[in-house]
C-alpha positions as semicolon CSV with decimal commas, in nm:
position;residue;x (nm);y (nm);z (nm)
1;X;-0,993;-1,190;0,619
2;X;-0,951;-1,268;0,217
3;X;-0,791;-0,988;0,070
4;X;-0,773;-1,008;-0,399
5;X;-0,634;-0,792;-0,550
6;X;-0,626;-0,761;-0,944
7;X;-0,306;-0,496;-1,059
8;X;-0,410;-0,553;-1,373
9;X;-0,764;-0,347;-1,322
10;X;-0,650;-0,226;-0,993
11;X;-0,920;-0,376;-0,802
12;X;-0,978;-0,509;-0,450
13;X;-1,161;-0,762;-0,294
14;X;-1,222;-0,808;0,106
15;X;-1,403;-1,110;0,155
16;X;-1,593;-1,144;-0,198
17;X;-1,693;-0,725;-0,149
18;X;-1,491;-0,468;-0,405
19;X;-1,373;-0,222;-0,194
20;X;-1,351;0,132;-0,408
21;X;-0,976;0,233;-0,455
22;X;-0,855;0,559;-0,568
23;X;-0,614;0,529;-0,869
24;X;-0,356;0,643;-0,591
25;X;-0,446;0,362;-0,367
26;X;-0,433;0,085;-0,616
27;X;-0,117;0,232;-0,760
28;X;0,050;0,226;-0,365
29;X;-0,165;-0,158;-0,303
30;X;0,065;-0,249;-0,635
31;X;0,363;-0,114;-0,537
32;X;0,316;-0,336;-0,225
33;X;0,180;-0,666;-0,364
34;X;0,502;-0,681;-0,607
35;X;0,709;-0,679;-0,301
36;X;0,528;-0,894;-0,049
37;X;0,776;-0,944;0,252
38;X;1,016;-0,704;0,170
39;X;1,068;-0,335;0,265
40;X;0,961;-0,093;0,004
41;X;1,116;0,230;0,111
42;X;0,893;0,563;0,135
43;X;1,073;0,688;-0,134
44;X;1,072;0,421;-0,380
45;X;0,698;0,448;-0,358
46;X;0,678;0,794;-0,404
47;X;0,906;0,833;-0,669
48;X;0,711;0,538;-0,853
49;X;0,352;0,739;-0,772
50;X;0,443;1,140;-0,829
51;X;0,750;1,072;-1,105
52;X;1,017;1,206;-0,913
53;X;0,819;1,475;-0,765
54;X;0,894;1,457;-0,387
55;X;0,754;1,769;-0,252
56;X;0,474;1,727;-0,009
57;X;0,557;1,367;-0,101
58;X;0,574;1,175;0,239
59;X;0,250;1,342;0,374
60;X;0,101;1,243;0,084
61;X;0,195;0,887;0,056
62;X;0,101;0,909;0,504
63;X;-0,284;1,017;0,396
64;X;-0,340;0,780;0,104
65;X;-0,248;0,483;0,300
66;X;-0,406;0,585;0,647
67;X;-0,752;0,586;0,393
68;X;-0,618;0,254;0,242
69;X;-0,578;0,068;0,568
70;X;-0,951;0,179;0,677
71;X;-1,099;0,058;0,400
72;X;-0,913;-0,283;0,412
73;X;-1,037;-0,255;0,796
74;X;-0,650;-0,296;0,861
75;X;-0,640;-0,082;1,214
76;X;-0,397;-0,242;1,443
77;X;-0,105;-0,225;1,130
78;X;-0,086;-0,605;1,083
79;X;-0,132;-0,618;0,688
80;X;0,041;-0,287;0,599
81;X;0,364;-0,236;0,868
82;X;0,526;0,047;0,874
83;X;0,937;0,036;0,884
84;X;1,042;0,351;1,103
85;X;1,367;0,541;1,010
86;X;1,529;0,853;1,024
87;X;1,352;1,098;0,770
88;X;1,246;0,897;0,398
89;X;1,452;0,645;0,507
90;X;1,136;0,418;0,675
91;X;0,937;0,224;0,451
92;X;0,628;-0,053;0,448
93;X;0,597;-0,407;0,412
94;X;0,282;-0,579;0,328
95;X;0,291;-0,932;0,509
96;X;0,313;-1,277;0,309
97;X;0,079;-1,421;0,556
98;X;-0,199;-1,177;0,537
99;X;-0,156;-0,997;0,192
100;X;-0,331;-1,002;-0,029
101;X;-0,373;-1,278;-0,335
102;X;-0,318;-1,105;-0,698
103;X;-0,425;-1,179;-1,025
């Protein structure tokens, strides 16, 4: 699987095909590809997304990336992990070895 991604236009590319990202999406893909390998708690990624805003936040950031892992086909968790903790205290990492390039 070749994953691009361009922050820049906020574009992504699975294996030479743009896949269609919501402005939410490539804002959360971003957020991700700036810290390949490292743990990007829930609520660093909501505060960066919703300014501070953290109502409804978790379920929010839980729906936009179940519908970004789909349509990057990544079903078993292996590009995207989730970091389980006690409530906002979990977080995601998006693996060196599969992430993504970026422009």
């Amino acid at each position: 699987m070749e994953l691009i991604f361009n922050g820049k236009k906020g574009t992504l590319y699975l294996n030479n095909k743009k896949i269609s990202l919501t402005e939410i999406q490539a804002r959360i893909m971003w957020i991700l590809v700036r810290h390949q390998g490292k743990s990007v708690p829930r609520e660093t990624i909501i505060r960066e997304i919703w300014n501070d805003d953290l109502r409804g936040g978790e379920q929010l950031l839980n729906t936009h990336l179940s519908y970004l892992r789909k349509k990057i086909g990544d079903h078993d968790h292996r590009l995207i992990v989730s970091i389980r903790g006690n409530k906002g205290e979990g977080g995601f990492i998006l693996l060196r070895e599969t992430a993504p390039a970026y422009l």
